[in-house]
C-alpha positions in Angstrom: 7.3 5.6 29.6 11.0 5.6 27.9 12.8 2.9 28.4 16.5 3.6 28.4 18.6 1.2 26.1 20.4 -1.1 28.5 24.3 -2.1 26.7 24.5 -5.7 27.2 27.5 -7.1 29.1 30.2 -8.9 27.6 29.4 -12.8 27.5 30.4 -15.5 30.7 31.0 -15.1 34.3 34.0 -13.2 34.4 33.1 -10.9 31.4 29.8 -9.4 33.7 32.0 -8.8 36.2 33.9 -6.6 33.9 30.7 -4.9 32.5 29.4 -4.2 36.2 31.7 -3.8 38.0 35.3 -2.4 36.2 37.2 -0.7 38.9 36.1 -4.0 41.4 37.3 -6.4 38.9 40.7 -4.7 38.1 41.8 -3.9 41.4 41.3 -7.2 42.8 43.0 -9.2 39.8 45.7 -6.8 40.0 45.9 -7.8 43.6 46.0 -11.2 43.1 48.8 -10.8 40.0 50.8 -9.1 42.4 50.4 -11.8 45.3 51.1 -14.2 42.9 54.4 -12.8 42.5 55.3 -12.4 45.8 54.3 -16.2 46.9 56.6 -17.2 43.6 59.4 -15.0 45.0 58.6 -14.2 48.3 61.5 -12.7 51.2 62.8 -15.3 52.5 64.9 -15.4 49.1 67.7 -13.7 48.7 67.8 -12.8 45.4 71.7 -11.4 44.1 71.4 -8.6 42.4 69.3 -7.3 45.3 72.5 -7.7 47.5 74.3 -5.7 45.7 71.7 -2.8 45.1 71.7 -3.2 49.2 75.4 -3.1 49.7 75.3 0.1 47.6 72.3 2.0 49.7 74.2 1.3 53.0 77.4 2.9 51.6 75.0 5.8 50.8 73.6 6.2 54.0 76.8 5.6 55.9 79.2 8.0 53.5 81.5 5.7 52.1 82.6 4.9 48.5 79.2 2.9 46.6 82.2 1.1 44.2 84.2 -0.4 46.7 81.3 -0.9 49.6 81.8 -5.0 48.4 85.1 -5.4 48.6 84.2 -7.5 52.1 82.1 -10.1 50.1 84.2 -12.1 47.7 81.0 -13.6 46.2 79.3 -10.1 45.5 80.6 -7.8 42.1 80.8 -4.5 42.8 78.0 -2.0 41.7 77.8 -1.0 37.9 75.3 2.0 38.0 75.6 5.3 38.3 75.8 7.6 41.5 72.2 8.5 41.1 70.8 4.9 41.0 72.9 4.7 44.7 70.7 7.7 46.0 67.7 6.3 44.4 68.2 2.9 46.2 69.1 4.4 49.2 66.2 3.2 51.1 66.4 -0.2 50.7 69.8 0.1 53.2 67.4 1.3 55.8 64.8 -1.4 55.9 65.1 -4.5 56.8 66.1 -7.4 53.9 63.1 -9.6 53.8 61.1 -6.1 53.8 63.8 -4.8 51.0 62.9 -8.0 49.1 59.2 -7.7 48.9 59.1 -4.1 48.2 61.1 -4.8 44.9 59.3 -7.8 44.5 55.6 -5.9 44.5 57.6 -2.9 42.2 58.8 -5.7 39.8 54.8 -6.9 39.7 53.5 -3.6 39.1 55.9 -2.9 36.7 55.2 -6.2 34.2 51.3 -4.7 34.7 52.4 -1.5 33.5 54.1 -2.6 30.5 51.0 -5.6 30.1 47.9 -2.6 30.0 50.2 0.0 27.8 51.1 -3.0 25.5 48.0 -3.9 24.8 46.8 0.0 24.3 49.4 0.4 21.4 47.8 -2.9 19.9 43.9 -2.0 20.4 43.8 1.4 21.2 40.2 1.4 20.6 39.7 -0.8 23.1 37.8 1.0 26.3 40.3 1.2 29.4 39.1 -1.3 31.8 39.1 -3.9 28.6 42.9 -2.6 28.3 43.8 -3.0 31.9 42.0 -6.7 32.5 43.6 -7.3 29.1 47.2 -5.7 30.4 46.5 -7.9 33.8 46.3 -11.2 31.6 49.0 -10.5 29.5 51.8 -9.8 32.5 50.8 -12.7 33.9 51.8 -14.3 30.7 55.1 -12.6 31.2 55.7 -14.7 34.1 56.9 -17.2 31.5 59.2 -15.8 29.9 62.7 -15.8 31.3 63.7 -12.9 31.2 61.3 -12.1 33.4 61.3 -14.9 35.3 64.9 -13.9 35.8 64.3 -10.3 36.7 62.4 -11.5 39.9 64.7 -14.3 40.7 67.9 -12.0 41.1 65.9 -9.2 42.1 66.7 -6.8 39.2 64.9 -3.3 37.8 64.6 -4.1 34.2 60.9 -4.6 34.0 60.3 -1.3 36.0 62.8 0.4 33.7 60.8 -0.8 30.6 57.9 0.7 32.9 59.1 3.9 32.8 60.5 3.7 29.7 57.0 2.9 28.0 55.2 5.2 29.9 57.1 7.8 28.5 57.7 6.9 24.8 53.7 6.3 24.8 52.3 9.1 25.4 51.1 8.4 29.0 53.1 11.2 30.3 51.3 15.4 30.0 53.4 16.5 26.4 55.3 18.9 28.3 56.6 15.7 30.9 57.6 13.8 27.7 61.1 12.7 27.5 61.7 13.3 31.7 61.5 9.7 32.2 63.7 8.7 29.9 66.4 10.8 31.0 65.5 9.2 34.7 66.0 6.1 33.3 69.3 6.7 31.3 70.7 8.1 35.1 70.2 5.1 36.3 71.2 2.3 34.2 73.1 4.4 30.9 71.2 1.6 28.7 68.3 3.3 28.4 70.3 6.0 26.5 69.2 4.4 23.3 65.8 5.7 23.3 67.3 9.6 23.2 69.0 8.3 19.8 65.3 6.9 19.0 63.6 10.7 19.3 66.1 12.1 17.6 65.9 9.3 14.6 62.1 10.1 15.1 62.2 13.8 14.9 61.0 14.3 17.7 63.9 17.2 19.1 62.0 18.3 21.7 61.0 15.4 23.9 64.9 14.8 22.7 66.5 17.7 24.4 64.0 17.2 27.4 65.9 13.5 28.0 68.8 14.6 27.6 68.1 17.6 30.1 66.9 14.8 32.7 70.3 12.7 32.1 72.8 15.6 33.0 70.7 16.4 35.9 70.8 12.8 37.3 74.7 13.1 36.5 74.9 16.5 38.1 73.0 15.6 41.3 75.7 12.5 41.7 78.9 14.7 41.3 76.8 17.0 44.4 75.8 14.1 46.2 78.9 11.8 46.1 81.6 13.7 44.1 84.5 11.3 44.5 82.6 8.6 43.7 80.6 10.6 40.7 83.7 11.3 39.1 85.4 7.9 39.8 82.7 6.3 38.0 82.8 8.3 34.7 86.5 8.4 34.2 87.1 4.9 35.4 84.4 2.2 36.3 82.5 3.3 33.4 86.0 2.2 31.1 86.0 -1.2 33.0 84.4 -4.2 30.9 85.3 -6.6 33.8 83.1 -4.7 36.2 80.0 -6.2 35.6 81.1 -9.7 35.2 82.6 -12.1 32.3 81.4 -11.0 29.0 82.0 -14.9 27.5 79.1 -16.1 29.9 76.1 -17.7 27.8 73.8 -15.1 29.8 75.3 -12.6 27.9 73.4 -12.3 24.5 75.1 -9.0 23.5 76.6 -8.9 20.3 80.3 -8.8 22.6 79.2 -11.7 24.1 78.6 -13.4 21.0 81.9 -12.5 19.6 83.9 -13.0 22.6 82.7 -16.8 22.8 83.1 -17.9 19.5 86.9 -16.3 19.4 87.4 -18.2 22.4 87.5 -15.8 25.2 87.3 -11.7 25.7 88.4 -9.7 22.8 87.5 -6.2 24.2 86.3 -3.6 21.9 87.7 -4.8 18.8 86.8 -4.3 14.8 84.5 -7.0 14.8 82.1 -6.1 17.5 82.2 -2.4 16.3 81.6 -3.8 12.6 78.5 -5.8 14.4 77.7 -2.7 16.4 78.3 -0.4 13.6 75.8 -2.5 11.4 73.0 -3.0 13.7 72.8 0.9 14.3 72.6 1.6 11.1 70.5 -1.1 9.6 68.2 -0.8 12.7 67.2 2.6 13.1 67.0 3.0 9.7 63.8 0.5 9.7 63.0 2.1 12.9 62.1 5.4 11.2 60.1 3.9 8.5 58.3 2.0 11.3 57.2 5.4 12.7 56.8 7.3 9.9 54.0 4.5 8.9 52.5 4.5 12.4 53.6 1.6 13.8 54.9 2.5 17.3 55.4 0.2 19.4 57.2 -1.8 16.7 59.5 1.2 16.5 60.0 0.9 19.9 60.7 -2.4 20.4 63.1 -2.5 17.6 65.0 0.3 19.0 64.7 -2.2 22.5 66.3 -4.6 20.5 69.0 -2.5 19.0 70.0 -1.7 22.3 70.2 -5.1 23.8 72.7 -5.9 20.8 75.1 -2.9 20.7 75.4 -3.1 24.6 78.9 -4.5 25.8 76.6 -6.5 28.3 73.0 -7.8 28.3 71.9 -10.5 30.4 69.0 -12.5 29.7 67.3 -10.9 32.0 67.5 -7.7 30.7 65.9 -9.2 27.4 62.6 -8.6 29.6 61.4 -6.0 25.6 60.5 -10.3 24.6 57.2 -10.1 26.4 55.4 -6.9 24.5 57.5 -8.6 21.1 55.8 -11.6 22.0 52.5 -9.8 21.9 52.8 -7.8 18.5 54.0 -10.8 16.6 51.0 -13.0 17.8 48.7 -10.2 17.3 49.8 -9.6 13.7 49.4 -13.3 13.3 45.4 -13.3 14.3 44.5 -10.0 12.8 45.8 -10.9 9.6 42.9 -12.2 8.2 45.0 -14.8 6.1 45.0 -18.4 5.8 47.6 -20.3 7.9 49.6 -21.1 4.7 49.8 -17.6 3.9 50.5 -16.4 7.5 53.4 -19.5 7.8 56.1 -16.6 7.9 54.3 -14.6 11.1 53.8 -17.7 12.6 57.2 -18.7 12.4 58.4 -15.4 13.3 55.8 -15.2 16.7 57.0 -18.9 17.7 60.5 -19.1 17.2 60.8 -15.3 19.4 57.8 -17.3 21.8 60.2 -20.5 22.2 63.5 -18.7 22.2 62.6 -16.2 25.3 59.8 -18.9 27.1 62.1 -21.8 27.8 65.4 -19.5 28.1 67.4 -21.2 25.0 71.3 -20.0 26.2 70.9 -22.2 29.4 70.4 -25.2 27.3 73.7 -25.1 25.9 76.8 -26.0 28.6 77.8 -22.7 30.7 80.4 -22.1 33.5 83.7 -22.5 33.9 84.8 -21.5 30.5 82.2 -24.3 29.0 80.3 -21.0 26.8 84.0 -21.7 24.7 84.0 -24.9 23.7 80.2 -24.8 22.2 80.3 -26.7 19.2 77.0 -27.9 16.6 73.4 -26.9 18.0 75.0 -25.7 21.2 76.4 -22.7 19.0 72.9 -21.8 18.3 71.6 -22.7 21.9 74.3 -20.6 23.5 73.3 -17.5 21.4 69.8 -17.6 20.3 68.3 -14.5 21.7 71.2 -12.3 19.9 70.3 -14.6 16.5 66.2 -14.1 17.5 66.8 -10.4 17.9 69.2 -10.2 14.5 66.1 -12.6 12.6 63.1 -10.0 14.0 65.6 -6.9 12.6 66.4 -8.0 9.5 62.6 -9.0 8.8 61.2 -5.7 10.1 63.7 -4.2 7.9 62.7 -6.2 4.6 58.4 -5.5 5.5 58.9 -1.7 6.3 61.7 -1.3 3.0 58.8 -3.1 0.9 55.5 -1.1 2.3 
């Protein structure tokens, strides 16, 4: 009689679930992750941003103008995205708002799991899937400390299922010929996401290029047939209007504009200095992202390019800043699969904790904000009000010094 070799189950309780039973184990942790989320943000909140996605999708529905639908709510900003965005949002205008809230709420949660599992399959691609996934499961729930994300939920914004898309894209998860489609989705919606189309080019890779940019002018072409007045209101006018989103001097701005716009004392527009900054990060950046491809390293091109982005933007909250939880993830990584002594790893370490710190506690609130306060910020606070533009300028220039010296 043969006996068949039997592969022995990973060690402790929760590791022979895994072994026995994969699909069980993942589906139910992914079900509680995603309860969890809900019972820390549940509908009975009514989260900001949310209200203005809302506002938007029942001027779709009822045919009137998605950039002046607010104009009854003093407390509300208008919407900043595209006509497409509108369309895509347009259900939320006919559901009811706690149901509105816990749709985007279990989207948001499904989202940070997304980006958790593909994370973790760019740093141990070896790994077998259901390892990735339990793996992926842990490390969004890790995300739930970060603020960014934290933030994302509170005001009920898309960035963590834009980053969704976004990485199932650039990571191959997408058939080859799909590749480049959900960026262009992505740029429709939010223009921000534009970035990445710079990133294939800078990458060489032309073709998934022209497929994104494809995508984009058919978001923009489905708005001008959908809404054409206020398709082309938007991309002659609202898109030209810095005020549109909100003050560009508030501390939640970690842009290089806002950056420059507090420490000259108030809004200075597009000036020379910010398209010096802007000018210099492009250039500095993308450069070290190509050599990050070209030696492999892709989701450190990635999230460089993420980073990039963030910076050059006229406006990026801390809550878009949501790229922190995968950086989180490759700098601690680097820091265990070193292989060096502690001394010799003192430079990763520093790097993984000061992005860990900056992004986990939410730095720019410590300093004093409001009411013009983001002006007068004087000593640490000038640090405070402006570390995750200074954490994302550190991570650059190091990436930039490694890859120029490998």
């Amino acid at each position: 009689m043969t006996i068949s070799p039997v592969r022995p189950a990973p060690e402790g309780a929760v590791g022979n679930l895994i072994g026995r039973r994969p699909a069980l184990f993942v589906s139910a942790a992914s079900a509680a992750f995603v309860a969890l989320c809900v019972a820390l943000w549940p509908p009975t909140k009514d989260p900001y941003d949310l209200q203005v996605y809302v506002v938007a999708a029942h001027a779709v529905l009822n045919g009137q103008d998605i950039y002046t639908a607010h104009a009854g709510n003093p407390i509300l900003l208008g919407f900043t995205y595209p006509p497409f965005a509108a369309l895509l949002f347009a259900p939320l205008g006919a559901m009811s708002a706690g149901a509105g809230r816990l749709v985007m709420s279990v989207l948001s949660a499904v989202a940070l799991l997304v980006i958790g599992s593909i994370t973790v399959r760019a740093l141990k691609p070896h790994w077998p899937k259901h390892r990735i996934v339990a793996a992926g499961i842990a490390l969004g729930t890790a995300g739930l400390a970060i603020e960014p994300v934290r933030m994302t939920f509170h005001y009920g914004q898309i960035n963590l299922m834009l980053v969704a898309v976004l990485m199932i894209d650039l990571f191959g998860v997408l058939p080859r010929r799909f590749r480049g489609v959900l960026i262009g989705v992505a740029t429709g919606i939010k223009l921000t996401p534009g970035i990445f189309i710079i990133y294939l080019l800078v990458t060489r890779r032309y073709r998934e290029a022209a497929t994104a940019a494809a995508a984009t002018a058919a978001t923009m072409l489905i708005g001008f047939l959908a809404m054409p007045d206020a398709a082309w209101k938007f991309w002659t006018t609202y898109i030209f209007d810095p005020t549109r989103p909100g003050s560009s001097t508030l501390v939640s701005n970690q842009a290089w504009r806002g950056v420059i716009d507090r420490l000259s004392g108030g809004p200075q527009g597009l000036g020379p200095v910010w398209i010096i900054a802007v000018a210099g990060t492009v250039v500095l950046g993308f450069i070290t992202v190509r050599r990050c491809y070209d030696r492999g390293r892709l989701l450190e091109s990635v999230l460089l390019t993420a980073a990039i982005g963030l910076l050059v933007s006229p406006i990026s909250w801390t809550a878009h800043w949501v790229w922190a939880l995968p950086a989180c993830a490759l700098l601690w990584t680097r820091v265990f699969s070193a292989g060096e002594t502690w001394m010799r790893a003192r430079y990763r370490i520093a790097l993984a904790a000061l992005t860990t710190v900056t992004f986990g506690i939410g730095l720019p609130w410590l300093a004093p904000y409001m009411d013009d306060r983001e002006l007068h910020h004087h000593g640490f606070q000038l640090y405070l009000g402006n570390s995750y533009a200074i954490c994302a300028a550190v991570l650059l220039l190091a990436a930039a010094k490694v890859a120029k010296a490998s």
